[in-house]
LOTORZA-241886 format. One line per 4 residues: for each residue z, y, x negated of C-alpha. Coordinates in Angstrom, 3 decimals, m for minus. Layout:
Z/Y/X ~ ...
END
This chain:
m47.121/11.996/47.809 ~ m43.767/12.549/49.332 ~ m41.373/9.604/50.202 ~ m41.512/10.695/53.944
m45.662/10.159/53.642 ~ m44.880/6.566/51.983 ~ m42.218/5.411/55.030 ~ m44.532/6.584/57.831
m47.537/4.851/56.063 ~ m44.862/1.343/56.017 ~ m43.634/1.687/59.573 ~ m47.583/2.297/60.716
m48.456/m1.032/59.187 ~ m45.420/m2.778/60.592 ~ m43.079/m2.766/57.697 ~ m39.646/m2.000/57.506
m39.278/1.529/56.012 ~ m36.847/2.076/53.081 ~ m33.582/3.108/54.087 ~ m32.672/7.468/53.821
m31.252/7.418/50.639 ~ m32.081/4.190/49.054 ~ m34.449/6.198/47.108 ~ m32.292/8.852/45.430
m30.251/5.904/44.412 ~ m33.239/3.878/42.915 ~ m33.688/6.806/41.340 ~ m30.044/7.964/40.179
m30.076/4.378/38.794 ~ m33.211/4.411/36.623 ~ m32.268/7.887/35.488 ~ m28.843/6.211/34.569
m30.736/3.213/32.893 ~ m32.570/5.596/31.006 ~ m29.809/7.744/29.494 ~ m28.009/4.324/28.407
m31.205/2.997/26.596 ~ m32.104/6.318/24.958 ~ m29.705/5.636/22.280 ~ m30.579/1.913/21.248
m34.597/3.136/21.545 ~ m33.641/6.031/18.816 ~ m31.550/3.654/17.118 ~ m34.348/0.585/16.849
m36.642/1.652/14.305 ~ m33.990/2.161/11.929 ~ m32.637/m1.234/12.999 ~ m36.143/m2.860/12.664
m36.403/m1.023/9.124 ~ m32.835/m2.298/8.112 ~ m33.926/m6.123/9.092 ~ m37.303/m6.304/7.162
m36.099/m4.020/3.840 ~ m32.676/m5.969/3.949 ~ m31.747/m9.053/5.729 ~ m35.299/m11.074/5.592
m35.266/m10.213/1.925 ~ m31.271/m11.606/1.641 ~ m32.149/m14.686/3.638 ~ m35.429/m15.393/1.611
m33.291/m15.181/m1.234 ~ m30.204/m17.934/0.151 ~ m33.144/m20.436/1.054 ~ m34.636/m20.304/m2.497
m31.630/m20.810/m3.855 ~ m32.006/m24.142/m2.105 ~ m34.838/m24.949/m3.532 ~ m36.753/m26.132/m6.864
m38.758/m22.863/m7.595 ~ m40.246/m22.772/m10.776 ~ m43.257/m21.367/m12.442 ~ m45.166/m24.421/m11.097
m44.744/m23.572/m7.927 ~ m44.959/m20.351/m7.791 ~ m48.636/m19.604/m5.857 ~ m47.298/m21.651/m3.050
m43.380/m21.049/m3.005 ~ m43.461/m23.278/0.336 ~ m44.554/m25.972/m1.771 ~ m41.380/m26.223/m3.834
m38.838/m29.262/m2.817 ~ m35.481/m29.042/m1.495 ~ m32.860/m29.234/m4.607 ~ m29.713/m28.922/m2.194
m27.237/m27.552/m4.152 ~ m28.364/m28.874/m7.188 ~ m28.632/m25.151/m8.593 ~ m25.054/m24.266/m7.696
m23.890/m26.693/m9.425 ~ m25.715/m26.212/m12.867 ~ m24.580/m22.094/m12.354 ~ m20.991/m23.039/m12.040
m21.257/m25.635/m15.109 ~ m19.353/m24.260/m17.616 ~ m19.522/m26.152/m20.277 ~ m22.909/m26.237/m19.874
m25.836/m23.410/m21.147 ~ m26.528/m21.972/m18.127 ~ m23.279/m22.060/m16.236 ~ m21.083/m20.839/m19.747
m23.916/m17.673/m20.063 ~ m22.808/m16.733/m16.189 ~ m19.282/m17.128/m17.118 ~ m19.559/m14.970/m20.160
m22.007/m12.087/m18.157 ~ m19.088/m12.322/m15.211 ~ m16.427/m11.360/m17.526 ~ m18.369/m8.748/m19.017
m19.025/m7.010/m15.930 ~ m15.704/m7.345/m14.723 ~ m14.456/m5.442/m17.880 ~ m17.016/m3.036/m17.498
m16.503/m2.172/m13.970 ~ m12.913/m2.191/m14.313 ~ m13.704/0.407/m17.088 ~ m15.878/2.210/m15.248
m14.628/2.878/m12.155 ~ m11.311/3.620/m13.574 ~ m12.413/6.116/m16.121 ~ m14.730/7.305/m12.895
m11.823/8.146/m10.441 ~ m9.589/9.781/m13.146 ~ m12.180/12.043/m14.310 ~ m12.943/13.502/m10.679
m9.340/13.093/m9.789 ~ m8.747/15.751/m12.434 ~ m11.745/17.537/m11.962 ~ m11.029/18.042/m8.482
m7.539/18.845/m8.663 ~ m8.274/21.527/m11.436 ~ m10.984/23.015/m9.348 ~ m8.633/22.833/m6.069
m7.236/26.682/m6.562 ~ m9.990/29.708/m6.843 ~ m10.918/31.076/m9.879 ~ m13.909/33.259/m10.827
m16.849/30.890/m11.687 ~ m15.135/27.926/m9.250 ~ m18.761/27.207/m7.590 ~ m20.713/27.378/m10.622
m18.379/25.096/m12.320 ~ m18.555/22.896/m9.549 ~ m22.202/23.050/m9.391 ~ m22.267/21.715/m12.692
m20.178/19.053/m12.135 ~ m22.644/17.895/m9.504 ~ m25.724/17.466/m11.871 ~ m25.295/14.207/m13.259
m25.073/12.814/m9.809 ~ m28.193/15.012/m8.603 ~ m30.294/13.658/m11.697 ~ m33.065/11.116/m11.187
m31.006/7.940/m12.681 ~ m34.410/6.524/m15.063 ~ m34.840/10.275/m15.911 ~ m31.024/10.337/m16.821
m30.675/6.597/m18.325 ~ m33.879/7.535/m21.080 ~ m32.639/10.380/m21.862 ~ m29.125/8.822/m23.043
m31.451/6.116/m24.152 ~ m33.111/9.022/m26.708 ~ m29.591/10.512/m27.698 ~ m28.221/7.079/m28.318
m30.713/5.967/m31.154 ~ m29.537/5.302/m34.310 ~ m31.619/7.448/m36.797 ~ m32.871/10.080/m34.617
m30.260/10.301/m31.716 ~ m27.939/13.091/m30.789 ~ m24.932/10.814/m30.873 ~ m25.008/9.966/m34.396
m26.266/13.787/m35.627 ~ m23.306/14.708/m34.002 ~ m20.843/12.302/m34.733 ~ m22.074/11.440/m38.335
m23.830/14.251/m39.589 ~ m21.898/17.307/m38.437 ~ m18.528/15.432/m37.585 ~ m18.055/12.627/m40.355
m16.535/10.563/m37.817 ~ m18.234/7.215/m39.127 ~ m19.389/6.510/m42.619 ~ m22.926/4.849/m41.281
m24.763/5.851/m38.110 ~ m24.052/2.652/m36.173 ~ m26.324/0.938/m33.686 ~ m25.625/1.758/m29.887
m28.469/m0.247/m27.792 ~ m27.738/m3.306/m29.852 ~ m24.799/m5.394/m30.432 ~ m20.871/m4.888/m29.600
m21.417/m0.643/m29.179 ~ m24.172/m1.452/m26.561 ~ m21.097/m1.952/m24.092 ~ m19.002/1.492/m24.873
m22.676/2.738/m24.458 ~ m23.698/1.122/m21.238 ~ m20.015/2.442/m19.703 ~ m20.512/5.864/m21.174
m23.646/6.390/m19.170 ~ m22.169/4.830/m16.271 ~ m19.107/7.085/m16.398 ~ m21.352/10.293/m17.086
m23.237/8.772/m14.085 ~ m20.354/7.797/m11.284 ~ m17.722/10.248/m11.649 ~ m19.160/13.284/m10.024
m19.149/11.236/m6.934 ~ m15.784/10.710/m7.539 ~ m15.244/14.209/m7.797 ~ m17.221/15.183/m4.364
m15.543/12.507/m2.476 ~ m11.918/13.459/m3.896 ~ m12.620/17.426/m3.378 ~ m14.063/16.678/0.195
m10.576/15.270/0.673 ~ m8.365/17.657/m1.028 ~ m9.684/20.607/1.707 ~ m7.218/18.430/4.521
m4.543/19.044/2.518 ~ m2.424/22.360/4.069 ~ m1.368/24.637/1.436 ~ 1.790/24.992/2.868
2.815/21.870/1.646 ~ 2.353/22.962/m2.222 ~ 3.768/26.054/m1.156 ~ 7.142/24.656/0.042
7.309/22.407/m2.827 ~ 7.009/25.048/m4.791 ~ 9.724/27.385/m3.269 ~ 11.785/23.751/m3.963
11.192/24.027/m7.377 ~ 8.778/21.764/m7.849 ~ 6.310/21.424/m10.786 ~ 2.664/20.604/m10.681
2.924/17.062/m12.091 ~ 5.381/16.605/m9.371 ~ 3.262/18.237/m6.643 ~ 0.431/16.176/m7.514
2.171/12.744/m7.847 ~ 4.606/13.747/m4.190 ~ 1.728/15.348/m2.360 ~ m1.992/15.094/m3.505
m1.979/11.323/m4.501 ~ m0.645/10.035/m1.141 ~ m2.627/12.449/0.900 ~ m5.757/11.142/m1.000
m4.669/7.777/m0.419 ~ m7.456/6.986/2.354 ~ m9.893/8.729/0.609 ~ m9.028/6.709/m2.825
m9.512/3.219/m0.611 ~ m12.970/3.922/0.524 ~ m14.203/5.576/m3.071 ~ m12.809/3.027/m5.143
m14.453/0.465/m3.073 ~ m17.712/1.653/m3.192 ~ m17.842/2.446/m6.815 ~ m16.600/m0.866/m7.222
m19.378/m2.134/m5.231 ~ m22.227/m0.469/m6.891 ~ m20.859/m0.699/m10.552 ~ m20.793/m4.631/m10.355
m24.020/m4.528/m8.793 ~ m25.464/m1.859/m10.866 ~ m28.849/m2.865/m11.982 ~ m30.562/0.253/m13.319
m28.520/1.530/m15.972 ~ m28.541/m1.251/m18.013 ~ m32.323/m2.098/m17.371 ~ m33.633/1.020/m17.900
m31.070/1.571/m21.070 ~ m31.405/m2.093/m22.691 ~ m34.896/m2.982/m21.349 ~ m35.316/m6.501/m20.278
m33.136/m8.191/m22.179 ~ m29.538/m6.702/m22.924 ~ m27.372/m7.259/m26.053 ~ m24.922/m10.018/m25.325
m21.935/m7.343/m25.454 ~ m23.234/m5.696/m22.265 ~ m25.057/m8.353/m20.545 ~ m23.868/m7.440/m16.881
m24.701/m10.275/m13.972 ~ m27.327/m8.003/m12.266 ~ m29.275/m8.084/m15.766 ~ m28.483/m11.658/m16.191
m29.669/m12.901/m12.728 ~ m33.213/m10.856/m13.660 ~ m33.523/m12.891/m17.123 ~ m32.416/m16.134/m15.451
m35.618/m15.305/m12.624 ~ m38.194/m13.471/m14.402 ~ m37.830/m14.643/m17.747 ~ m37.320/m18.387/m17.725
m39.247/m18.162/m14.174 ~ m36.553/m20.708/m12.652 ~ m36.694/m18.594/m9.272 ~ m33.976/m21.061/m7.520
m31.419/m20.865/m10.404 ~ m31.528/m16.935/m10.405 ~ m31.131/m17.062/m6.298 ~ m28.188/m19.494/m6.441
m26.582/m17.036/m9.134 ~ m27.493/m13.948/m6.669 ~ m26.035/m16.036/m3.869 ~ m22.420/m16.621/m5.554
m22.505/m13.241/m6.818 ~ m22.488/m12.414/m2.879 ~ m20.148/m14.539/m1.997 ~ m17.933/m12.856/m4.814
m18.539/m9.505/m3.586 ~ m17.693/m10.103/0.222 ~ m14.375/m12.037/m0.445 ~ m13.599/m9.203/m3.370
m14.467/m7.008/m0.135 ~ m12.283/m8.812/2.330 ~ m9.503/m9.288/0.289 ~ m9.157/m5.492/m0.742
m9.448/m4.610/2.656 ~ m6.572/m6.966/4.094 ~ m4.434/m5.753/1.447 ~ m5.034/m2.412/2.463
m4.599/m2.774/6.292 ~ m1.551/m4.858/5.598 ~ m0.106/m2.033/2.627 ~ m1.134/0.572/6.166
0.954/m1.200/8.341 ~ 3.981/m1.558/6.320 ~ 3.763/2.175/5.938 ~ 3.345/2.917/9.471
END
């Protein structure tokens, strides 16, 4: 029914018809409404997804950590009484048990992520730069590059798991059967080697991220510029430390954050390489905080630990990022 019908039906039962053209604009308006909604309507399940698999899981977690959750409590969690922050303050005890155990597992993942992410970005650095200029094979070689990073991770992790055993493993064949590197096949899922072999996997498993990321960035650079450097006489060390490192440098702030990010945090390669309980040489805080929960079932003490590894992790965060805004505007 046209809008004329509907204003001769108003004035014949004594109402005030609309206006001309306050119905194109009702209409102009929802039609406006409508294209400014569409994108938070798209957007909203992935919102709604992002609160219930993230944030109602993280604060769950923060009020736990408040409480006195134990295995006695645990078929009615609600039940539980308030500890304040009496599980803080046992965590950051040092010189007790449980608070000199979290000190120890801290510095052991800081060494290993330091380690990690370090040997991570200087591998792919290199890779990348080598694989900058054509060659024949360039893609394939690349390709390969790109496989530990394609790989299922548990799929990966047991098979390293397999090659790092001590009678039957690939590592040792190789390095003390056919090499005679070592004069007895040492352990490498047990004591001090279970770190070099944690960060070996962790390194096979980061860098080629490293390498994509670094390559992605390495297409912005123009050519010309290595070209004129060249014509000036300059080498490739000196092209790469006057040109390629500085361009990368925005690229290099985000990578090294986010490997930094999920190496600390890195749960699966040592659970899936070391099982539920690690050696003491590579006990990082992700595996710790699991032990501290599931296997002495003292819920609150492993949240409080989970909590202050947060709070770790954001002011890390916050602090790297003010340097580098502040190093940015120096520059500029």
């Amino acid at each position: 029914m046209s809008e004329k019908v509907i204003d001769r039906k108003a004035v014949g039962n004594g109402k005030e018809a609309a206006p001309q053209g306050a119905a194109p604009a009702r209409r102009r308006i929802r039609e406006k409404f409508g294209r400014s909604a569409l994108p938070y309507l798209l957007l909203l399940p992935a919102l709604l997804a992002e609160l219930l698999i993230h944030l109602v899981p993280m604060v769950t977690g923060i009020v736990m950590a408040f409480k006195q959750l134990t295995q006695f409590f645990i078929r009615d969690w609600g039940s539980a009484p308030w500890s304040g922050f009496d599980n803080f303050k046992v965590a950051l005890e040092f010189n007790a048990p449980v608070g000199k155990a979290l000190l120890h597992s801290f510095w052991v993942t800081c060494m290993f992520t330091v380690l990690s992410v370090g040997l991570s970005w200087l591998i792919g650095v290199t890779a990348s730069v080598f694989t900058q200029d054509a060659f024949r094979g360039r893609g394939l070689l690349r390709a390969a590059f790109m496989l530990p990073y394609a790989l299922p991770v548990f799929a990966a992790v047991i098979t390293w798991s397999f090659m790092f055993q001590r009678d039957t493993g690939l590592i040792n064949h190789v390095l003390h059967d056919q090499l005679h590197l070592t004069s007895d096949k040492p352990f490498w899922l047990i004591g001090d080697n279970s770190f070099w072999a944690l960060l070996t996997v962790s390194v096979w498993k980061s860098w080629p991220f490293a390498f994509l990321t670094l390559t992605a960035g390495l297409q912005n650079i123009p050519r010309e510029l290595y070209e004129a450097a060249a014509l000036d006489g300059a080498g490739v060390w000196q092209q790469i430390r006057r040109i390629t490192l500085p361009s990368l440098r925005p690229v290099n702030l985000v990578l090294v954050l986010v490997l930094f990010l999920w190496t600390f945090n890195d749960f699966n390669t040592p659970f899936v390489l070391f099982g539920k309980s690690a050696p003491q040489a590579a006990d990082l805080i992700s595996i710790h905080i699991y032990q501290s929960s599931f296997i002495t079932w003292n819920f609150g003490q492993g949240s409080a630990m989970s909590v202050l590894l947060l709070l770790f992790l954001l002011l890390v965060t916050a602090l790297y990022l003010l340097a580098t805004n502040r190093r940015r505007e120096d520059a500029e």
